[in-house]
VOBAGU-730834 format. One record per atom (N, C-alpha, C, O, CB): chain; x, y, z; atom name; residue number from 1. Coordinates in steps of 0.1 Angstrom, whole numbers, plus 5000, padded with zeros to 4 digits. Glycine has a CB too. Layout:
! VOBAGU-730834
R   chain      u      v      w   atom     n
R       A      X      Y      Z     CA   NUM
...
This chain:
! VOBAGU-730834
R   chain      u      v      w   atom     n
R       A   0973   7016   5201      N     1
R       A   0984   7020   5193     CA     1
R       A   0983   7035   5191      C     1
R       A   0972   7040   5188      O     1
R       A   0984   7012   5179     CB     1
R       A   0993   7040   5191      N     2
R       A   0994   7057   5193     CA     2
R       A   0997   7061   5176      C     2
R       A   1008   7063   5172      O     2
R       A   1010   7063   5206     CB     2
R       A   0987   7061   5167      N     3
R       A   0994   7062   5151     CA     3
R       A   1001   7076   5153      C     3
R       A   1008   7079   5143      O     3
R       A   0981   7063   5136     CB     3
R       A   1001   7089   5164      N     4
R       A   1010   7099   5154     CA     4
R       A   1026   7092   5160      C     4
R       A   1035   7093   5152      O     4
R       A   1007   7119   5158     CB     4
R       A   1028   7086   5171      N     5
R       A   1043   7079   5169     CA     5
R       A   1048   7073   5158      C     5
R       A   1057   7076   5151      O     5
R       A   1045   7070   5178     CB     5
R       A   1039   7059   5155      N     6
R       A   1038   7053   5142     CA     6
R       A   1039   7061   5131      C     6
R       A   1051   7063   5129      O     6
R       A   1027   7045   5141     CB     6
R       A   1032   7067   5124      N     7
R       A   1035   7074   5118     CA     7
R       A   1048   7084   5116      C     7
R       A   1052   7085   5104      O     7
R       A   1028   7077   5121     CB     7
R       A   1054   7090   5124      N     8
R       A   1062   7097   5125     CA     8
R       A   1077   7083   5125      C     8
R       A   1088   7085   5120      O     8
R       A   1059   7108   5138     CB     8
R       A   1075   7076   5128      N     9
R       A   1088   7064   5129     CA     9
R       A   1091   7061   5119      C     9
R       A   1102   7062   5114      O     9
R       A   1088   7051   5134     CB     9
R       A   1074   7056   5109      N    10
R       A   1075   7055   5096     CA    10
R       A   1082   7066   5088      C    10
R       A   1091   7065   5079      O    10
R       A   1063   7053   5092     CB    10
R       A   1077   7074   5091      N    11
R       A   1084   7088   5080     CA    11
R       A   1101   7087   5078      C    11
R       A   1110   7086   5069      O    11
R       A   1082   7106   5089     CB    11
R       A   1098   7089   5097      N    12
R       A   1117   7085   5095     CA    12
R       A   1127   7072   5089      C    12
R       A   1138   7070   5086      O    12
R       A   1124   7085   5110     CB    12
R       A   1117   7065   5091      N    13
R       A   1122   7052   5085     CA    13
R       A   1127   7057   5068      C    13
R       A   1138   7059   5063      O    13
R       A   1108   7037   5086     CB    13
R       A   1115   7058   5065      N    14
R       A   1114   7061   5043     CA    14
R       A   1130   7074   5040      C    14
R       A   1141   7073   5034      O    14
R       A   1090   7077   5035     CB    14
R       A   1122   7084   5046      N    15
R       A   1136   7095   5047     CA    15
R       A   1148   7085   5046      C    15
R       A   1156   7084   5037      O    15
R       A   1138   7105   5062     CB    15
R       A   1147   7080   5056      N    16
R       A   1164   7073   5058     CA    16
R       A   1165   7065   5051      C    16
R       A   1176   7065   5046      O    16
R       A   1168   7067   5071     CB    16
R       A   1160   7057   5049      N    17
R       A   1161   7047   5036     CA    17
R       A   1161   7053   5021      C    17
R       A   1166   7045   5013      O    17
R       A   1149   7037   5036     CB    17
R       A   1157   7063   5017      N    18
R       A   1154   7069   5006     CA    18
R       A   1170   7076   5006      C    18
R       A   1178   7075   4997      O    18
R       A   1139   7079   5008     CB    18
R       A   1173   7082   5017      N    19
R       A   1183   7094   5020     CA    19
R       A   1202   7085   5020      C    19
R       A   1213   7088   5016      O    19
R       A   1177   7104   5040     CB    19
R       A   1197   7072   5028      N    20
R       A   1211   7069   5026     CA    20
R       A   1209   7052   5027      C    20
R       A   1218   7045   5033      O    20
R       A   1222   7077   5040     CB    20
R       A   1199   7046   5021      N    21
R       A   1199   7035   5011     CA    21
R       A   1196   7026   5027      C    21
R       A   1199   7015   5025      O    21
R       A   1215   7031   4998     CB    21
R       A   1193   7028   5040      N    22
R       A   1197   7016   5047     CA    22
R       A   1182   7028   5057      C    22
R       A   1182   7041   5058      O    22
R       A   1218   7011   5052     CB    22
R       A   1170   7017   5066      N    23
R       A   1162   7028   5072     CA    23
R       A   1174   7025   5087      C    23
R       A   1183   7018   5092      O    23
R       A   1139   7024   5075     CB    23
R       A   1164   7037   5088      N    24
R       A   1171   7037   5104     CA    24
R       A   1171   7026   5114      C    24
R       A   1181   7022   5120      O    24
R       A   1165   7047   5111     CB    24
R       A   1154   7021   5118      N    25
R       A   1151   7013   5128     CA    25
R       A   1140   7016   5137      C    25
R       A   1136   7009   5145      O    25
R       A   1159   7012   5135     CB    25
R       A   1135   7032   5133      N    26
R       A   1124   7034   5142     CA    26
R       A   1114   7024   5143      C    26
R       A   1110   7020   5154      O    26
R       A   1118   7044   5141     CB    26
R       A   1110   7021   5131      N    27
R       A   1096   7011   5132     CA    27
R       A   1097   6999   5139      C    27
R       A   1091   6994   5149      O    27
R       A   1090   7008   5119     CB    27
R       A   1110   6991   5129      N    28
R       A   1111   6977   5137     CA    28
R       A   1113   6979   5153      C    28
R       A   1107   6973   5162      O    28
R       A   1124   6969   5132     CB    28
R       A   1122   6988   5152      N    29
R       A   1123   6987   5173     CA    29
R       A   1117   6994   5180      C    29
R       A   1120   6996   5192      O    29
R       A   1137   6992   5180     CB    29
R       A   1100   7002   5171      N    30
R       A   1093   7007   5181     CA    30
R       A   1099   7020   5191      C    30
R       A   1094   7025   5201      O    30
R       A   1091   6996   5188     CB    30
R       A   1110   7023   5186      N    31
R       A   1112   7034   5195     CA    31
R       A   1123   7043   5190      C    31
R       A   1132   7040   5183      O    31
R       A   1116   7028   5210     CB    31
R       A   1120   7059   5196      N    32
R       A   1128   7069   5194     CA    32
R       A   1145   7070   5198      C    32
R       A   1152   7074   5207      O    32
R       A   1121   7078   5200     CB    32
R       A   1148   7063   5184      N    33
R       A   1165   7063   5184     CA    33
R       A   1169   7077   5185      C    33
R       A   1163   7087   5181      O    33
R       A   1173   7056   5168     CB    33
R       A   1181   7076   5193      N    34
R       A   1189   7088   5189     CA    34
R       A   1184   7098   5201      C    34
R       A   1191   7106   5205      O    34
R       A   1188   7093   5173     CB    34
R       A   1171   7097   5204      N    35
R       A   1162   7110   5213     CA    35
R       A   1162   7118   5199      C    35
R       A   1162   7130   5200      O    35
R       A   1172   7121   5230     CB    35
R       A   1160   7111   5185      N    36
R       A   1155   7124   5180     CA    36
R       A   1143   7133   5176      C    36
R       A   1144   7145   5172      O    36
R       A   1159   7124   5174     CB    36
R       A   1133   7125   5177      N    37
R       A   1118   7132   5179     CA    37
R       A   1120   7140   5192      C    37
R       A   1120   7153   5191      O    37
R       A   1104   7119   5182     CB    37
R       A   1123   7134   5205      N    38
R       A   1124   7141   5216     CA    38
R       A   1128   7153   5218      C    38
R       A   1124   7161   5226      O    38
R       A   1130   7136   5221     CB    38
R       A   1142   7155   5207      N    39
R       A   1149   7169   5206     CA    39
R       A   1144   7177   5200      C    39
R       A   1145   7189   5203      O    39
R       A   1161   7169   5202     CB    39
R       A   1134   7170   5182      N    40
R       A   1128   7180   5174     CA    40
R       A   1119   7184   5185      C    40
R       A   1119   7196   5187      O    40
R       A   1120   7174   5160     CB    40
R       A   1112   7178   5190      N    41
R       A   1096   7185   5195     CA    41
R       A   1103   7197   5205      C    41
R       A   1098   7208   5204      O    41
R       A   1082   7172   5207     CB    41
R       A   1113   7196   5213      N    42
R       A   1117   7207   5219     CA    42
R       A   1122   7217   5213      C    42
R       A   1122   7228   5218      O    42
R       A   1124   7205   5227     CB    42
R       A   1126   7215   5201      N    43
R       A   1126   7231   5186     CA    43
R       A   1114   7229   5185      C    43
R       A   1111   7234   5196      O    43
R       A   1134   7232   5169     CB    43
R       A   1105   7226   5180      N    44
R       A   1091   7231   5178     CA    44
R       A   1085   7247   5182      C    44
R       A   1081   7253   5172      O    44
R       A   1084   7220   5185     CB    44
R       A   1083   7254   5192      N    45
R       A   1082   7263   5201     CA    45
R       A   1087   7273   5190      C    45
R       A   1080   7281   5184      O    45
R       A   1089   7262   5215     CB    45
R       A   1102   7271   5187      N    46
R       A   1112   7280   5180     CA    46
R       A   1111   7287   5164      C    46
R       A   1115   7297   5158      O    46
R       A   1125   7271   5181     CB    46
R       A   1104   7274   5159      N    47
R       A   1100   7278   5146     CA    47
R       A   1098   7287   5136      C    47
R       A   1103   7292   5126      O    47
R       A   1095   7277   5145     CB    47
R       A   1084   7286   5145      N    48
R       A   1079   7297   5142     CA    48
R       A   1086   7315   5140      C    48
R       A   1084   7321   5130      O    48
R       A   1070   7296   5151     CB    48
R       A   1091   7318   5149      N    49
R       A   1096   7327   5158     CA    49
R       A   1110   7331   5144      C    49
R       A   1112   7341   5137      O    49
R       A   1102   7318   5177     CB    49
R       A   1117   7314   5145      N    50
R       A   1131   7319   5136     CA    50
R       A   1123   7322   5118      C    50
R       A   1127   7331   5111      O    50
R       A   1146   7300   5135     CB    50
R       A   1114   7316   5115      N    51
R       A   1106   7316   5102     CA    51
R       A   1107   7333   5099      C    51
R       A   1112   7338   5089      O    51
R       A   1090   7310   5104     CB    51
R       A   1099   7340   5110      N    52
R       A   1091   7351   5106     CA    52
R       A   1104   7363   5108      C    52
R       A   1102   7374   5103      O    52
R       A   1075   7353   5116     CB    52
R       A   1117   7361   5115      N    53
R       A   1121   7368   5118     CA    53
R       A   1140   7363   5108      C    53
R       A   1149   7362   5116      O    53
R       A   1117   7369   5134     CB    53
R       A   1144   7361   5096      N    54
R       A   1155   7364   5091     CA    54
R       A   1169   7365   5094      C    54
R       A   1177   7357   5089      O    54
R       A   1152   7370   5088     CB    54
R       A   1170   7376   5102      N    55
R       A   1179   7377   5108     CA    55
R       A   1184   7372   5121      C    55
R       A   1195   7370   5125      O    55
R       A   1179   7385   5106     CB    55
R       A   1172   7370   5125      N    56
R       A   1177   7358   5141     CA    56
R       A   1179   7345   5133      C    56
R       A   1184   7337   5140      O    56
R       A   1163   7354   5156     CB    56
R       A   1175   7341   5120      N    57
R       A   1180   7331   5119     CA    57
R       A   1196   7331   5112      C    57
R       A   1202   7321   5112      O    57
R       A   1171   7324   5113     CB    57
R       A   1200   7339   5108      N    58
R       A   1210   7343   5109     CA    58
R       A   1226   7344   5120      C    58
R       A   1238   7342   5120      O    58
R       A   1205   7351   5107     CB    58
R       A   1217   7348   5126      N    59
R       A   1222   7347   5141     CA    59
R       A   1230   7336   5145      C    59
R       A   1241   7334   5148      O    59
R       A   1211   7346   5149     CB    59
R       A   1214   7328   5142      N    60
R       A   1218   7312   5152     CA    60
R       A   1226   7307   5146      C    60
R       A   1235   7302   5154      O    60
R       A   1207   7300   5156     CB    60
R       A   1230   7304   5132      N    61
R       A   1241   7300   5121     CA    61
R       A   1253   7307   5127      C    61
R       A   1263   7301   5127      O    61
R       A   1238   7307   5104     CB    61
R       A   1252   7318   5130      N    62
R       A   1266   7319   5132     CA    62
R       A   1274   7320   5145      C    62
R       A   1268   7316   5155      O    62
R       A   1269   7329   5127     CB    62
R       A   1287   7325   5144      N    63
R       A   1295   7321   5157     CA    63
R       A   1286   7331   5171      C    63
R       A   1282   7342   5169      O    63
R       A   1316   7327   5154     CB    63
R       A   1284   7327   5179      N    64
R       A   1288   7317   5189     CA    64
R       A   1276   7301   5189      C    64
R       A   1277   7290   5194      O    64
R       A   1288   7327   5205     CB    64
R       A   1265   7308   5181      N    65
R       A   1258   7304   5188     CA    65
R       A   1257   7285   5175      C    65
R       A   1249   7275   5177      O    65
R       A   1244   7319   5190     CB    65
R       A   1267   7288   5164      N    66
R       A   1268   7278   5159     CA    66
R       A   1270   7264   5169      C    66
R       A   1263   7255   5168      O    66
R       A   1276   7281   5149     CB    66
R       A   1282   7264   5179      N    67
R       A   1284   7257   5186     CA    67
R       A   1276   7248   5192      C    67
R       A   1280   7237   5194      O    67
R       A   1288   7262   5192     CB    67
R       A   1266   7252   5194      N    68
R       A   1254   7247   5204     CA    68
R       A   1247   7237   5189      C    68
R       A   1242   7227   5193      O    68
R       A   1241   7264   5212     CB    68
R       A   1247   7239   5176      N    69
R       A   1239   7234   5168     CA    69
R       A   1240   7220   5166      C    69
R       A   1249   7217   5173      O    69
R       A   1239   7239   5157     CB    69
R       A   1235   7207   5159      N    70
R       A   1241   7199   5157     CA    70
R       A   1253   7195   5147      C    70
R       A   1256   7200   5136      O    70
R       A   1235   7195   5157     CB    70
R       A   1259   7184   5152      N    71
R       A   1272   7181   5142     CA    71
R       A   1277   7169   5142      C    71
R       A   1275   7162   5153      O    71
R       A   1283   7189   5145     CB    71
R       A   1283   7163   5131      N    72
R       A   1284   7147   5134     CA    72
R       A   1296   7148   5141      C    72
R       A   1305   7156   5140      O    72
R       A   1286   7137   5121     CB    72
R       A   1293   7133   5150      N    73
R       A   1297   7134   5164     CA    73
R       A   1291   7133   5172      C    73
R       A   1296   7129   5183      O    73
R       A   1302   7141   5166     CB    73
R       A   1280   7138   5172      N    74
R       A   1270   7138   5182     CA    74
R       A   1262   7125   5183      C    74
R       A   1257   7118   5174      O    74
R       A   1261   7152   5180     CB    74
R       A   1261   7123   5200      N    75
R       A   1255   7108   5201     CA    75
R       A   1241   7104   5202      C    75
R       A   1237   7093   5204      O    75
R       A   1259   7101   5213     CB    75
R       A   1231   7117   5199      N    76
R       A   1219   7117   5199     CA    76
R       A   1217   7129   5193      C    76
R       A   1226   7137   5192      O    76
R       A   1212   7116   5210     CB    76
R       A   1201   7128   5186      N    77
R       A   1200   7138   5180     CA    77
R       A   1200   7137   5163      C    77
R       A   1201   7127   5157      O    77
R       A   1210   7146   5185     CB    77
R       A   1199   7147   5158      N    78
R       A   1200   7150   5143     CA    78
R       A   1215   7150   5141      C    78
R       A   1218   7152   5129      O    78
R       A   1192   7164   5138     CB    78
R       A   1225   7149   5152      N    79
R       A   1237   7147   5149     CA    79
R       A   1245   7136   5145      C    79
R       A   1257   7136   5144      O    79
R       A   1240   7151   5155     CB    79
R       A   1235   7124   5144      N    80
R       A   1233   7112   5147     CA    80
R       A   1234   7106   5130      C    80
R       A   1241   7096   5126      O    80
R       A   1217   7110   5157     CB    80
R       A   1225   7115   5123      N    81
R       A   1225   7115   5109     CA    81
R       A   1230   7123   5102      C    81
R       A   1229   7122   5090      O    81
R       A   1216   7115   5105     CB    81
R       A   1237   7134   5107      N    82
R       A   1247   7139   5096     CA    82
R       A   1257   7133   5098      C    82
R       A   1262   7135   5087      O    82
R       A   1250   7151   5095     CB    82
R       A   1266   7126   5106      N    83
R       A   1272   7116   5104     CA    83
R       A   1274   7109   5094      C    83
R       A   1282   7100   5094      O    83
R       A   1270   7111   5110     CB    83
């Protein structure tokens, strides 16, 4: 058994249950709904980078580069839950 997946399903499970009264499903179904771990770990890298620097995060908030962010509507992803 791999506990940092477990772990991390669990989290998302509580959040989501905590956040909008119903969990998601990671744990029972064992697996990454939505691709959204998949998508966080590929921001990961970026973090750092937008943290230390203010105005690139600035940036990315705004037009053009808002487009590209997530939004409900989207079929995977953190866009999955702002819905």
């Amino acid at each position: 058994m791999d506990f940092g997946f477990k772990s991390q399903f669990f989290t998302l499970d509580v959040i989501t249950d905590l956040g909008m009264g119903e969990a998601a499903g990671f744990l029972s179904t064992d697996s990454d709904l939505y691709k959204y771990m998949e998508i966080a770990d590929s921001f990961m890298p970026f973090f750092p980078v937008i943290m230390h620097y203010p105005l690139l995060e600035k940036f990315i908030k705004g037009w053009p580069m808002s487009a590209f962010m997530p939004k409900d509507g989207d079929k995977t992803g953190l866009g999955v839950f702002i819905e």
